[in-house]
N, C-alpha and C positions, 0 to 999 in steps of 0.2 A: 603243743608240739614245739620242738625247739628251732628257733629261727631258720638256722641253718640249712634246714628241713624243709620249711616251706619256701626257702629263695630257689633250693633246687629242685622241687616240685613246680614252685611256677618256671623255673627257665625251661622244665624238658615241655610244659606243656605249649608256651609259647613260641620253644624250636621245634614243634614236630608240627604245632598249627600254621606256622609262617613255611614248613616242610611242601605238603599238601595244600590243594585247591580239591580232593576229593569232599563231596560236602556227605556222604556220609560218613568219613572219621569225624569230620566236623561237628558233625550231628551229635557225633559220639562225645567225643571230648566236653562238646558244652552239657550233655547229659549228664556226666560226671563231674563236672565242674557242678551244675545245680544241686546235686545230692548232696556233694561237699561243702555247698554253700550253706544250704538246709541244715545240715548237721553242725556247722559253725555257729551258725546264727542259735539251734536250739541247747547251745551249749554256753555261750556266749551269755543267755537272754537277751539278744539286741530282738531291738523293734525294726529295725533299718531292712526295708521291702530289697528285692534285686532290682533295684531301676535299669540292669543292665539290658531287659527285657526289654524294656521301651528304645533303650537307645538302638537296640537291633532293628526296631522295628522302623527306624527310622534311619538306621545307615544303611540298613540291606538293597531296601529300594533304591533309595539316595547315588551308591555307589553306583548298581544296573544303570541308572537309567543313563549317568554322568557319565558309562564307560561305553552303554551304548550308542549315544549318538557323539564322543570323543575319537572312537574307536570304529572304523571302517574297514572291518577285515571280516571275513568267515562266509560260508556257505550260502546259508538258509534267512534269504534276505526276507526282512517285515516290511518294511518299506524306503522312501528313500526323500531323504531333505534337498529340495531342491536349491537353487539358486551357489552364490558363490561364496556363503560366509564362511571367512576362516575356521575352521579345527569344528562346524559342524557339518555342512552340508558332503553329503556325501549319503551312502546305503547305511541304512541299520539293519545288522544281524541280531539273528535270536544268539550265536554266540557270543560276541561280545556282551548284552544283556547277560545271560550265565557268567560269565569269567566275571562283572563290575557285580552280581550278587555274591558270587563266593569271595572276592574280596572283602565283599561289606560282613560276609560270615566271619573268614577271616578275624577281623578288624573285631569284631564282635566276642570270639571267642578270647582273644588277648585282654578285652576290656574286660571280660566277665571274672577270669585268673586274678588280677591285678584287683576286683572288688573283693574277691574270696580272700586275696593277702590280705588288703586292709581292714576287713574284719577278723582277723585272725591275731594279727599281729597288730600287739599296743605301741604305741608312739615311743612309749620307752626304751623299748625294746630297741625298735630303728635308732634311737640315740645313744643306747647304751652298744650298738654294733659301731658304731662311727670308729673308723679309723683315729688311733692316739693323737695323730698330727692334725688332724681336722675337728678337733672335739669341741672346739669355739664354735666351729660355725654348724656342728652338727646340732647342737645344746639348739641357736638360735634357728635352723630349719624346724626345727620338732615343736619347738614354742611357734612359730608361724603356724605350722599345720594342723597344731591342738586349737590356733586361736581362730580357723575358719568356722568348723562345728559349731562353736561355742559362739560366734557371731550369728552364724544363723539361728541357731535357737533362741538368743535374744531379741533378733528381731523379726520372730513369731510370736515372743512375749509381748514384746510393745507392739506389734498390728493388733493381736486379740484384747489387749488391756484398752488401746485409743478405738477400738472396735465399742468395746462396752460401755463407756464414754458417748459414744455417736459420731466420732468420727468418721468419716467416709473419702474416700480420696478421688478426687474427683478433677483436678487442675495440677498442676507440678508444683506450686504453692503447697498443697495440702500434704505435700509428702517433707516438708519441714517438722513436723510431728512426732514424724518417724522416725527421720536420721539423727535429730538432734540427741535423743535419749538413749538412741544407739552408739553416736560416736561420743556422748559423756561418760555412760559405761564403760566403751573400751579404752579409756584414755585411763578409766578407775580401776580397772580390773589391771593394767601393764605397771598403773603406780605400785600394784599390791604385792603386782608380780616380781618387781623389781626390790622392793623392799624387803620381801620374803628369801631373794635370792642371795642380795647384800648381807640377809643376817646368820644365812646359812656359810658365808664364807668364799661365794661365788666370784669372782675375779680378784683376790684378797692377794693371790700369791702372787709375786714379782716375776715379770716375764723375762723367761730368759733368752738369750738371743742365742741362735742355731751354731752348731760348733763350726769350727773350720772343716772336720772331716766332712760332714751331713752338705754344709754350700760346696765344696769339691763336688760332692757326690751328682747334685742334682746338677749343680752347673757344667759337670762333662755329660752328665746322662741327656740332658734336655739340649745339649752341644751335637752329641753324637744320631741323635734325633734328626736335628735337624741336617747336617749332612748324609745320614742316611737319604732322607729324603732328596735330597736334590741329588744325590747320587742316583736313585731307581729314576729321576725324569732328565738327565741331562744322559747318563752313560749308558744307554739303552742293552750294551754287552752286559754291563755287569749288573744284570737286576737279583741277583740273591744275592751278589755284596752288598748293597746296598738296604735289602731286608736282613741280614743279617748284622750292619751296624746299624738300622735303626730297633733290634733286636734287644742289642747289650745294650744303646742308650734305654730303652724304656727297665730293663734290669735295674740296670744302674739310678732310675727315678724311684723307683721300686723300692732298691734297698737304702735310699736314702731318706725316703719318708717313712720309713719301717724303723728307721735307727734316729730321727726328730722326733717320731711318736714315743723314745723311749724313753726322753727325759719329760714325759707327763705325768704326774702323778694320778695314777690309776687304781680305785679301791670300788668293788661291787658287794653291796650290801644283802642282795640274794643271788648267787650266781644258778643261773638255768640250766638244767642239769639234762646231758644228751645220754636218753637211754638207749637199749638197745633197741627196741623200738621204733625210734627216729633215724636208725643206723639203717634198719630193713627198709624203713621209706624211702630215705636217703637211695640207695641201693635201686631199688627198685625203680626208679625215675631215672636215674642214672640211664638203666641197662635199659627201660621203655627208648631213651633218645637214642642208644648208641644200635637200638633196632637197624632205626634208620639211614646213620652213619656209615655203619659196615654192612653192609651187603651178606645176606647168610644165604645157606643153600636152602633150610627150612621152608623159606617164604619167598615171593618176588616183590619187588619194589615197585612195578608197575602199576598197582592199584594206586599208589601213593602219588606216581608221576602223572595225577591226571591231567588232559590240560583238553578243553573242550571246541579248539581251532585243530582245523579248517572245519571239520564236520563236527559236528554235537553226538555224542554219544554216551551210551547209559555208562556210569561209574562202575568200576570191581569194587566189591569188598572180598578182603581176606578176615576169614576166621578167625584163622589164628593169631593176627597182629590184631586184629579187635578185641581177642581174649585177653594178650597181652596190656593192651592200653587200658585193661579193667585193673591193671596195677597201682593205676592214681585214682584209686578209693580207698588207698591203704591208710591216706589221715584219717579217716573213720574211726577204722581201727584203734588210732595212735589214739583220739582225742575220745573214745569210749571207754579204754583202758584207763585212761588219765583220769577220767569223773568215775569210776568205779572206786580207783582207789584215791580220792579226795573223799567218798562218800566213806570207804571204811574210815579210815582216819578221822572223819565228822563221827561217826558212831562210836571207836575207841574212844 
């Protein structure tokens, strides 16, 4: 599925779970989030588990309990911290508990979108989107974050290799072992990197320096910025003047790194190609957030505005906005169609 595809599938699903404290949309979305993982990962062949599962099971509580005795408000009191310590003593409600777990759902559901991209989408991919004017430092993010993985599997290699050996770790001593063969590697592995990069022609061309129009550009945009700003907190009458020139400055930053991005020379050896397909996903994520947004007669938004202060009470669900959020299972789709037709193409 093509990039573009999946940045705005994960943004509706992160604006519609950051929407909601209902935890059975909650419930929902991560449901579809796991399917979509499943069907990533068996498409993919990764061996990589959902660790997001663990980390739920350990922010959910986490959250409760930090919001319950943080938070001193609601009905239906458990008990009550006595004495005078700051920001805890006070009553614990069973709402506040509810509100600090559906954050930690929340928080949970964001983390788990965010695992489904990064199995989805290759490192290349993220570098080969990087903005023209940022392509230095895009190149050198990607190389970072291909070089963690690749750390750690190394020193999986060297625990199980100094394991069969008889090494044992036992004092902080013992773990020289470990790091030294680890950080000799990585010092071998960035020489190779680096020389494979030099011979491909990577920083070869002469940097040029940004035009005069491109510094105008940025240096009024990022000018007008900042008197915007101090215009919306000094002139209290005029606060949409004041959003509105720091409006045209962020424009004007905009089209100035849009027009430095131009004189990079830019060449894609397979360009990824956005079917129709990826148009209907696209689409479809789209119109799931903008459920939210606009207000229709169809449905009410109330199920969505839960909030479980002063009293505790049981959640709505609506149907039919649950039917709809069955619409981000549409990479499914995308990524079933995509391996059917690699398979004929394997068979022609």
């Amino acid at each position: 599925m093509h990039l573009r595809t999946w940045l705005v599938w994960i943004a509706s699903i992160v604006i519609v779970a950051l929407s909601t404290r209902n935890p059975l949309y909650l419930a929902l979305i991560l449901l579809i989030v796991l399917v979509v993982s499943t069907r990533v990962i068996q498409v993919n062949g990764s061996t990589q588990p959902a660790w997001w599962w663990r980390f739920g099971l350990v922010v959910i509580p986490l959250s409760a309990v930090m919001n319950a005795v943080t938070v001193h408000f609601g009905d239906t009191v458990l008990f009550t911290i006595p004495g005078s310590i700051p920001l805890l003593s006070g009553i614990v409600t069973l709402e506040a508990l509810v509100y600090g777990a559906l954050n930690g759902l929340v928080i949970t559901v964001v983390i788990a979108a965010f695992s489904v991209f990064n199995l989805a989408v290759p490192a290349y991919q993220l570098v080969r989107s990087t903005p023209r004017a940022f392509q230095s430092m895009g190149i050198t993010v990607g190389i970072a974050l291909s070089f963690i993985p690749q750390t750690m599997r190394r020193f999986r290699e060297v625990r199980e290799a100094q394991a069969v050996r008889g090494h044992r770790v036992r004092s902080l001593r013992d773990w020289l072992p470990l790091w030294l063969p680890l950080l000799i590697g990585g010092l071998e592995q960035s020489t190779q990197l680096s020389e494979a990069m030099v011979a491909r022609g990577f920083g070869a061309t002469q940097d040029r320096s940004a035009s005069i129009r491109t510094r105008a550009l940025l240096a009024s945009g990022l000018g007008l910025v900042l008197v915007g700003w101090l215009w919306r907190f000094t002139i209290h009458l005029a606060f949409d003047v004041g959003a509105l020139i720091m409006l045209v400055g962020t424009a004007l930053v905009v089209v100035g790194l849009w027009w430095s991005g131009r004189t990079v020379p830019h060449t894609v050896f397979r360009p990824q190609a956005f079917t129709p397909l990826d148009a209907i996903c696209l689409a479809v994520s789209v119109f799931i957030t903008l459920l939210l947004l606009v207000p229709l007669s169809i449905f009410t938004l109330d199920s969505v505005n839960y909030y479980p202060y002063p009293a505790l009470s049981l959640p709505q669900f609506d149907p039919l906005l649950g039917l709809f959020m069955l619409g981000w299972l549409m990479p499914i789709v995308v990524l079933a169609w995509s391996s059917h037709m690699e398979d004929s193409k394997t068979k022609v």
